[in-house]
C-alpha positions as CSV (number, residue, x, y, z in Angstrom):
1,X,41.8,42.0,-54.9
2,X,39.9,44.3,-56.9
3,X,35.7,44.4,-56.9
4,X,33.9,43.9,-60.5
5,X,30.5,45.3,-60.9
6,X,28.1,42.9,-61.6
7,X,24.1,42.7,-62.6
8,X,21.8,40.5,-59.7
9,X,20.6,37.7,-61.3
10,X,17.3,37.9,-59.0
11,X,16.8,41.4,-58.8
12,X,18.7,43.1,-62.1
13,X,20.1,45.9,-59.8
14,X,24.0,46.6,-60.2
15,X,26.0,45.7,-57.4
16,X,29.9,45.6,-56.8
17,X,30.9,42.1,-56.1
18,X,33.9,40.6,-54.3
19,X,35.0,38.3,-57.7
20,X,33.6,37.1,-60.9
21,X,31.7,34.5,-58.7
22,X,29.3,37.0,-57.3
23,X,25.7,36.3,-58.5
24,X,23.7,38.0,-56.5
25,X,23.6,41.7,-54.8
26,X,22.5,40.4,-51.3
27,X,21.5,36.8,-49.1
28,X,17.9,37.4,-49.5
29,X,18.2,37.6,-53.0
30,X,20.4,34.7,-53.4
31,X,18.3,32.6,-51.2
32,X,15.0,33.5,-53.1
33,X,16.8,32.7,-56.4
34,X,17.3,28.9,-54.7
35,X,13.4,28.1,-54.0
36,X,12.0,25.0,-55.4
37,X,15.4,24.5,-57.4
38,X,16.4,21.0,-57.3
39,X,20.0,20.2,-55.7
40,X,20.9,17.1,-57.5
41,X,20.8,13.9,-56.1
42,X,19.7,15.6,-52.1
43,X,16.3,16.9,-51.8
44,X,15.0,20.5,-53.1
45,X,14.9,23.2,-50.1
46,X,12.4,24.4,-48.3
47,X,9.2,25.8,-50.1
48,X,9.4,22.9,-52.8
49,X,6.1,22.0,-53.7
50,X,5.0,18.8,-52.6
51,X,4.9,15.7,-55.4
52,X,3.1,13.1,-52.9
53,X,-0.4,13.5,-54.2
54,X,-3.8,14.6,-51.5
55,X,-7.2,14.1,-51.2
56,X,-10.0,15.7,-49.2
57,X,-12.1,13.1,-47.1
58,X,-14.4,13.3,-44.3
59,X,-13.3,12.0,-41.1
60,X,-15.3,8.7,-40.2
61,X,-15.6,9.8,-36.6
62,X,-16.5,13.5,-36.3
63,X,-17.3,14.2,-40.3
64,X,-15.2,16.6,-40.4
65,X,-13.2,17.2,-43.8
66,X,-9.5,17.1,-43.9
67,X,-7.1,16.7,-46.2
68,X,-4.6,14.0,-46.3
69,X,-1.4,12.3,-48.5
70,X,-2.0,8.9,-50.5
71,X,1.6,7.4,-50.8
72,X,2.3,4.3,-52.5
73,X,-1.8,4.5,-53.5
74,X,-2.6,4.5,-49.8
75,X,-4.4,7.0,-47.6
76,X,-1.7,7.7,-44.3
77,X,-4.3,8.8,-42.3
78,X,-7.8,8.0,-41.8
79,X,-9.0,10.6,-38.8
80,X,-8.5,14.0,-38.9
81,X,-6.8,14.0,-35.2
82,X,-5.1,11.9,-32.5
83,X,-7.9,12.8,-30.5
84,X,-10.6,11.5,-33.5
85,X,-8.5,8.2,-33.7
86,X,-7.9,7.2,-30.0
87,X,-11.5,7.9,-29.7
88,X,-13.4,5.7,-32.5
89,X,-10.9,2.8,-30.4
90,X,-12.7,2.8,-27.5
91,X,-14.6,-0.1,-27.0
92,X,-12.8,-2.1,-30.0
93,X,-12.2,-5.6,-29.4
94,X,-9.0,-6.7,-30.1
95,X,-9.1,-10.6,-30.8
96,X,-5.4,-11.0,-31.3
97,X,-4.3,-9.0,-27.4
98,X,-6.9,-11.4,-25.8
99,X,-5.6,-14.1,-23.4
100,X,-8.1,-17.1,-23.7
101,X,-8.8,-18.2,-20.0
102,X,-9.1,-21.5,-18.4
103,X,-11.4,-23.2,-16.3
104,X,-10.0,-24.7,-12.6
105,X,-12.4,-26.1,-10.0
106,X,-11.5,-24.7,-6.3
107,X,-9.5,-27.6,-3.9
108,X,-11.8,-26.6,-1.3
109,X,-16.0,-26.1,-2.4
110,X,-14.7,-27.1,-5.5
111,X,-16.9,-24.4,-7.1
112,X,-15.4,-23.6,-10.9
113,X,-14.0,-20.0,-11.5
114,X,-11.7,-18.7,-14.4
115,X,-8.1,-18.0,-14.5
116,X,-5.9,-16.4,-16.6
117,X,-6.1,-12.8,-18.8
118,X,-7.1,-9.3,-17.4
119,X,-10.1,-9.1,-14.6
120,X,-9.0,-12.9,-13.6
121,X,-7.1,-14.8,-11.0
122,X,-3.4,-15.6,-11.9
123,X,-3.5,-19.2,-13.6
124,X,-1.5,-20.4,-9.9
125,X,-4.9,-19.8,-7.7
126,X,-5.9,-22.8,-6.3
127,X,-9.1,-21.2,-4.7
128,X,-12.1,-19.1,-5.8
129,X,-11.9,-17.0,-3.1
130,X,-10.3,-15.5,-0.3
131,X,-12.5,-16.9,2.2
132,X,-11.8,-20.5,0.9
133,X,-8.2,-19.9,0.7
134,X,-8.8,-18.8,4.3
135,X,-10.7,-21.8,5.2
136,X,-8.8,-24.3,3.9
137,X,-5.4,-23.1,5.5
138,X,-7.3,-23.7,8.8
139,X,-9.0,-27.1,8.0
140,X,-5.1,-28.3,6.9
141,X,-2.5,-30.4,8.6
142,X,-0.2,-27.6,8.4
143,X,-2.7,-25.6,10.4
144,X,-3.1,-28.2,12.8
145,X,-0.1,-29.9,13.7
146,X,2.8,-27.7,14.9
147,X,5.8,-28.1,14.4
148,X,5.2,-29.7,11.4
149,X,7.6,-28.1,8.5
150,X,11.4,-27.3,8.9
151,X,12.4,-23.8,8.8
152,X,15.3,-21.8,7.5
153,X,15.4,-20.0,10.9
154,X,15.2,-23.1,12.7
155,X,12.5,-25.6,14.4
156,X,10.7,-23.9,17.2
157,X,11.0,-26.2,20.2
158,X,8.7,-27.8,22.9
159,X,9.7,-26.0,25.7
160,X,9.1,-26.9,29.8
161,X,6.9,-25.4,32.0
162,X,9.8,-22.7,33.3
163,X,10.7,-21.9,29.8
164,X,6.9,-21.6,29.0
165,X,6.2,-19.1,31.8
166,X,9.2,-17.4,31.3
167,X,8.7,-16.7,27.6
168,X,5.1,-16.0,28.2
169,X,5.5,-13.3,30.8
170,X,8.5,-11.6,28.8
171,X,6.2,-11.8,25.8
172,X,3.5,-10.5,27.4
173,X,5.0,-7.3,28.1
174,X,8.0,-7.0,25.3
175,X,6.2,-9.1,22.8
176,X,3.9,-7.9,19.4
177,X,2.1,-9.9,17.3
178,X,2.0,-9.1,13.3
179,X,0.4,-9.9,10.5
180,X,2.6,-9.1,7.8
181,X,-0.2,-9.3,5.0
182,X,-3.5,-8.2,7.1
183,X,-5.7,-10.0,4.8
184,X,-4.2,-13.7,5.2
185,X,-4.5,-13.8,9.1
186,X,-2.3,-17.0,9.2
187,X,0.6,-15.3,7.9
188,X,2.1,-14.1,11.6
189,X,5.2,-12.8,12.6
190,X,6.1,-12.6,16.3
191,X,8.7,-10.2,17.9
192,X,10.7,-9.3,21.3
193,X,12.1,-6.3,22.0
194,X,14.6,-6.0,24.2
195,X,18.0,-3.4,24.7
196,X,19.6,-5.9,26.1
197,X,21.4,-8.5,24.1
198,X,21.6,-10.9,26.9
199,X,17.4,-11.3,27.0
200,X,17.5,-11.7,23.5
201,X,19.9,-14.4,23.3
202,X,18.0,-16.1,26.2
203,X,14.9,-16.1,23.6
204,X,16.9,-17.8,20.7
205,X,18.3,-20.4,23.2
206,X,14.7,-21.1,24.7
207,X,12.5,-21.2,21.7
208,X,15.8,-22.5,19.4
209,X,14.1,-20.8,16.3
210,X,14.1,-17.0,14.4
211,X,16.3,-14.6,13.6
212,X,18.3,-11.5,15.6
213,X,18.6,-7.5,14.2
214,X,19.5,-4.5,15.2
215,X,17.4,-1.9,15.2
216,X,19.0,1.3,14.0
217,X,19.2,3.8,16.3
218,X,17.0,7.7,15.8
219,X,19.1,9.3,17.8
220,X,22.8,9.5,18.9
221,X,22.3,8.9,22.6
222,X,19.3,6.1,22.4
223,X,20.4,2.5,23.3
224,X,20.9,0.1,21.1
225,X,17.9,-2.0,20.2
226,X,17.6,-5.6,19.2
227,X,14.5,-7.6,17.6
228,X,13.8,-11.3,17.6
229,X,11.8,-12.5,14.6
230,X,9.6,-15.9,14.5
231,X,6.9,-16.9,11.9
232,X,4.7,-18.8,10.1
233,X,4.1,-21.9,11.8
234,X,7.1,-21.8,14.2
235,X,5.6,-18.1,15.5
236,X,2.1,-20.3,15.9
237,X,3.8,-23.1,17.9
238,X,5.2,-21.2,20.3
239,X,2.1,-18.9,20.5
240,X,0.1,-22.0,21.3
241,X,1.9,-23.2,24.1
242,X,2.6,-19.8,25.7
243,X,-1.6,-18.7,25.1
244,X,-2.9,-20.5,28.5
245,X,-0.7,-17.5,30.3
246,X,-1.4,-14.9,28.2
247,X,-3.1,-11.4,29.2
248,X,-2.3,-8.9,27.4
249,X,-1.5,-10.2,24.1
250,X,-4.1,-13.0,24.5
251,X,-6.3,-11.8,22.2
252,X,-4.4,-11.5,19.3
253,X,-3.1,-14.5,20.0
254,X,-6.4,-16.0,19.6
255,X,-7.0,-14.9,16.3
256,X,-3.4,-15.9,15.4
257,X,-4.5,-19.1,16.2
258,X,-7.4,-19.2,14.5
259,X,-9.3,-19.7,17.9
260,X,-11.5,-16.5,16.7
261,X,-12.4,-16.9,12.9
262,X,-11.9,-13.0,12.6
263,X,-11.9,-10.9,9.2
264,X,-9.1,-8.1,10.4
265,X,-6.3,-8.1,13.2
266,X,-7.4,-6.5,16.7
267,X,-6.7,-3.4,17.6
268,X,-3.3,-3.2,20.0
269,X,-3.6,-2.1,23.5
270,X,-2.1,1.0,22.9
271,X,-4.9,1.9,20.7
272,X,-7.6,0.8,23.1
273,X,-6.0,2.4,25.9
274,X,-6.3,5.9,23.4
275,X,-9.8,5.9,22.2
276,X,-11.0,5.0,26.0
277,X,-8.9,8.1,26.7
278,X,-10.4,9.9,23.8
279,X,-7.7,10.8,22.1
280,X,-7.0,9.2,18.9
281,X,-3.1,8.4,17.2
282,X,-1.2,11.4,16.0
283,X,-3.5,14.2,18.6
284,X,-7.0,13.9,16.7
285,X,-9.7,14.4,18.7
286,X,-12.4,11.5,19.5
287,X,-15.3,12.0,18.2
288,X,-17.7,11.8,20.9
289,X,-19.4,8.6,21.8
290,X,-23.2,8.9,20.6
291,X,-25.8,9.0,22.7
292,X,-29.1,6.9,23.0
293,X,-29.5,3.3,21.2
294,X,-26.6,0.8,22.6
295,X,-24.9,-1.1,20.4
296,X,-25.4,-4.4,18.9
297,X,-22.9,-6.4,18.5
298,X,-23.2,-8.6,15.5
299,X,-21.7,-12.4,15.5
300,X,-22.3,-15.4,13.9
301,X,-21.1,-18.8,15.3
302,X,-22.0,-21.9,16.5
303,X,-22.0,-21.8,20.5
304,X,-20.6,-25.3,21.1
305,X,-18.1,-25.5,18.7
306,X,-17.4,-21.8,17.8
307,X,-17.7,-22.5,14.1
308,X,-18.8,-19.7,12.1
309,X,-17.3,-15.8,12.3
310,X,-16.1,-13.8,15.5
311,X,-15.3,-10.6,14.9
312,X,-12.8,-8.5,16.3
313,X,-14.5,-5.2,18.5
314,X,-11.8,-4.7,21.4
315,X,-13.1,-3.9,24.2
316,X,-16.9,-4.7,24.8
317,X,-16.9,-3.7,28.3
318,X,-15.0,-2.4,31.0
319,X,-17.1,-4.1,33.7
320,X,-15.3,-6.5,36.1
321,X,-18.4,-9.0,36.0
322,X,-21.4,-8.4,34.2
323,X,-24.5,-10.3,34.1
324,X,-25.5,-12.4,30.6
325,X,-29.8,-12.9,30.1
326,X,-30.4,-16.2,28.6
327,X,-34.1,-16.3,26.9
328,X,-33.9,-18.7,23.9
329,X,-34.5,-21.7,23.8
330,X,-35.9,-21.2,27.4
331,X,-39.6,-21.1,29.0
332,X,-39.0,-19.4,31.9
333,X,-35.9,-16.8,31.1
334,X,-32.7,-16.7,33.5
335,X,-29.8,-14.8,34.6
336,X,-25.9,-15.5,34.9
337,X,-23.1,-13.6,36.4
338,X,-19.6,-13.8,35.1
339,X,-16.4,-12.6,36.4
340,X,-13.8,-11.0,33.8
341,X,-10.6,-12.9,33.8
342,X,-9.2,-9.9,31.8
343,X,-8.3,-7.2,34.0
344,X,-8.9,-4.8,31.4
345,X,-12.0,-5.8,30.4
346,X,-14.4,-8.2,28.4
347,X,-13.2,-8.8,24.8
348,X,-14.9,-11.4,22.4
349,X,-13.0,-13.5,23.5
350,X,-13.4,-13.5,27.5
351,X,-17.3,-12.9,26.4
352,X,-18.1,-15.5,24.0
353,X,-16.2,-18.0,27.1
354,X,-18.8,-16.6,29.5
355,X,-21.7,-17.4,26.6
356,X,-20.8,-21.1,26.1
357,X,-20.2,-21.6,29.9
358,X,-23.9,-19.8,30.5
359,X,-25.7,-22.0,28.0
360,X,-23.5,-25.4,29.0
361,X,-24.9,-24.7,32.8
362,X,-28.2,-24.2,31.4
363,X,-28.5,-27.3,29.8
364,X,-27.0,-29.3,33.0
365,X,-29.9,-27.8,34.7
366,X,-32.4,-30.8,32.6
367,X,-32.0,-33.9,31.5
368,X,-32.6,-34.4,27.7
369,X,-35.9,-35.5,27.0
370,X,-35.3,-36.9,23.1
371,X,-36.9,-35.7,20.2
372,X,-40.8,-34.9,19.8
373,X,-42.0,-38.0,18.2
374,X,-42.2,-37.4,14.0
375,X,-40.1,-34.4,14.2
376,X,-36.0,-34.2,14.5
377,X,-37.2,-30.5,17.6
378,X,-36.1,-31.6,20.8
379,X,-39.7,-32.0,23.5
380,X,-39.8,-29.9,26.2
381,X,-37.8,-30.7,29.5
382,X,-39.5,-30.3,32.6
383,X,-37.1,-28.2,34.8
384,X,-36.4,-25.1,36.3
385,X,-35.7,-23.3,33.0
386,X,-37.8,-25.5,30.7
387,X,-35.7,-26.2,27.8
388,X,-37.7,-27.1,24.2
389,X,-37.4,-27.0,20.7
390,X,-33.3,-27.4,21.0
391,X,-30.5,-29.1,21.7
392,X,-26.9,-26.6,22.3
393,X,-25.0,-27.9,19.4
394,X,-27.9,-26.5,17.3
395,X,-27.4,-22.5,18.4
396,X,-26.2,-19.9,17.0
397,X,-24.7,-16.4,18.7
398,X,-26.4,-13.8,16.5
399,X,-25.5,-10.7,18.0
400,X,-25.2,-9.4,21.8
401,X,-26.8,-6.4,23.2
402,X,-25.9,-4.1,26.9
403,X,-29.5,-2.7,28.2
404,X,-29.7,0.1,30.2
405,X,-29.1,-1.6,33.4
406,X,-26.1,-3.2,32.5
407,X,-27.2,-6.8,31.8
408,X,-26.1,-8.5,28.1
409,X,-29.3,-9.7,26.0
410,X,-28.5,-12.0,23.7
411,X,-29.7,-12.6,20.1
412,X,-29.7,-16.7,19.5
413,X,-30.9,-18.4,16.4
414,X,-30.9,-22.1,14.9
C-alpha cells in the first residue's frame, strides 16, 4: 500500500503516514493532542481538569490548612489526615456502641455488682467475685455430699476396705492430681498411669467410673502408655475415701478436698525434691537460700475449725519431730514435741495437725473457769499453764516462725 505524506495535526511537521487515517507524526504527539478532550459518554483521560469544586479549610485538630472537595454541597473530609482524624476520636463517647448494664445481687454475700458491656462480668455470673464463687462451691451440697450427681463417665463407687488400700497405694505412686483450671481449685481431674492395660482395667472395674486413652508414644521403641481419667465430683469421692492412706499425694489431696482453703495448687514432689536439691526444672540454677532472718510463715485460720485461709508452702521442714512454743493465751509459756507422720517432712498440713493437737492438750490441762463477770473474756484458770482471756474456738493461727534453735514460735490472735 502506498504512504501519503501528511501535516501533524499537533505539531505541523510533515510526516509520511501509513493511510489517509494518519493524524499525527508520532504517539507522543497523538496522545498530547487527546488531553482533557472528552470521549463521549466515558470519562475524559488523564490530566482532565477536575469539575468537583474545593475549598481551603483549617483542620479542626492540628490547624493546619488543607484543601478539600465539596460534592453534592458537602465537605468529604474534615481533617487533613488519617492520623488528625483517629486522633480527635480518642476519648469520644459513643452513646449508640454502649451496652447498658444490669444490676444482679451475688447468691452468696449478696453484695450488688454490674453485669453486662465492656469492663463487666458476663450477664451469666452469679457471683461478685472469685472468692465467693469459691466459697460457695464449698458451703454446697454438691461439695458436700459425694456421690451426689450422675456422670457421663459413670458413678464412682463406694469401694471396700481391699479395694480402698489397693487403689490408694497404686495411686500413691502412679497417681497425679490436676486442676485443670488452677484458679477454681474444685475443678479436679485425677489420673493413673500405667503400661499395662491389665492395671488399668483393674482401676475402671474398682472405682466403676472415668475414662481409658492411649497415650501416644515419643519414640518407636517406648511402651505403650495408658491413662485413666476421673473428675469433678466422682475424682473427689474417690479422693476422699482413699485420703486416710495417703502419703505422698496427701497433700494435694487435701486441698482437693477443700480440707486446706488454699489460693494455688501445691507444688508436686518432683518439684520439691529439685529445689531441696537445688536445681530448678529445665537445669536453672537455685538461687541460693538467703541468709539471716527465718521466715515467717503467714496463715490465717481458725484453730478449731480450720476456717479461714491455708496456704500452700511445701515443705516447711525437713525435721522428723520438731518442737511447737505455745505462749498465747498462756501465763506461764510451754513446749510440745511432735513427731512427723510424713516421712518427707512437715507440710501445712502435717503442721497445722500438730497446732490444733498442741493447743487442744493445752486446754485439757484446766478446767474452764466461765466468763469474767460483765465481760463475754474468759477468767483466768488456775493451772499449770494458766489459761485467761480465751477460749480455743476463739484463736486464730497468724503466722509461724523456726528460731535458731529449731523450735516453731507461733503468732496467735483473736
Amino acid at each position: 500500500m502506498p504512504r501519503i505524506e501528511s501535516v501533524c495535526m499537533k505539531c505541523g511537521q510533515t510526516f509520511i503516514g501509513r493511510d489517509a487515517t494518519s493524524k499525527f507524526c508520532s504517539q507522543p504527539c497523538s496522545v498530547a493532542a487527546r488531553v482533557g478532550v472528552s470521549r463521549g459518554k466515558g470519562t475524559a483521560r488523564s490530566g482532565r481538569p477536575r469539575i468537583t469544586p474545593r475549598e481551603t479549610v483549617p483542620c479542626p485538630r492540628c490547624q493546619t490548612p488543607f484543601e478539600r472537595y465539596i460534592g453534592d454541597g458537602k465537605p468529604q473530609s474534615i481533617y487533613c489526615s488519617a492520623v488528625c482524624y483517629h486522633a480527635a476520636r480518642v476519648g469520644v463517647a459513643r452513646p449508640d456502641l454502649l451496652i447498658a448494664p444490669e444490676t444482679k445481687h451475688c447468691e452468696r454475700c449478696g453484695e450488688a455488682f454490674l453485669v453486662g458491656g465492656e469492663g463487666r462480668k458476663a450477664r451469666h455470673h452469679r457471683y461478685c467475685s472469685k472468692t465467693c464463687a469459691k466459697s460457695a462451691y464449698w458451703e454446697s451440697d454438691r461439695a458436700k455430699n459425694w456421690p451426689l450427681l450422675p456422670d457421663a463417665h459413670g458413678q464412682a463407687k463406694q469401694l471396700s476396705d481391699n479395694d480402698v488400700a489397693w487403689m490408694a497405694g497404686l495411686f500413691d505412686g502412679e497417681g497425679c492430681i490436676a486442676w485443670p483450671r488452677r484458679n477454681l481449685l474444685h475443678s479436679v481431674r485425677i489420673d493413673v498411669i500405667n503400661t499395662n492395660r491389665a492395671v488399668i482395667d483393674r482401676v475402671c472395674e474398682v472405682t466403676g467410673t472415668g475414662r481409658v486413652q492411649e497415650m501416644p508414644k515419643k519414640k518407636a521403641h517406648h511402651s505403650q502408655g495408658f491413662i485413666w481419667h476421673a473428675y469433678g465430683d466422682n475424682a473427689r469421692y474417690l479422693l476422699h475415701q482413699m485420703y486416710p492412706l495417703l502419703i505422698i499425694k496427701k497433700q494435694a489431696a487435701a486441698v482437693a478436698l477443700g480440707f486446706i482453703k488454699a489460693t494455688e495448687p501445691p507444688p508436686s514432689s518432683r518439684s520439691e525434691s529439685m529445689l531441696r536439691g537445688g536445681m530448678l526444672p529445665n537445669g536453672w540454677a537455685a538461687p541460693p537460700p538467703a541468709p539471716s532472718e527465718p521466715i515467717t510463715y503467714s496463715f490465717n485460720f481458725n484453730i478449731m475449725t480450720f476456717e479461714g485461709t491455708i496456704p500452700c508452702y511445701g515443705l516447711m521442714d525437713p525435721s522428723p519431730t520438731i518442737k511447737i512454743l505455745i505462749d498465747y493465751p498462756l501465763t506461764k509459756p510451754c513446749t510440745f514435741e511432735a513427731k512427723c507422720p510424713n516421712p518427707d517432712g512437715w507440710t501445712e498440713v502435717e503442721f497445722i495437725e500438730a497446732v490444733r493437737m498442741a493447743y487442744l492438750e493445752v486446754y485439757s490441762l484446766e478446767e474452764d473457769p466461765g466468763l469474767i463477770p460483765g465481760l463475754l473474756n474468759r477468767a483466768k484458770s488456775d493451772g499449770p499453764v494458766g489459761i485467761w482471756g480465751h477460749g480455743m474456738a476463739e484463736l486464730f493461727l497468724e503466722g509461724a516462725v523456726k528460731q535458731e534453735d529449731g523450735t516453731w514460735k507461733l503468732i496467735v490472735g483473736s
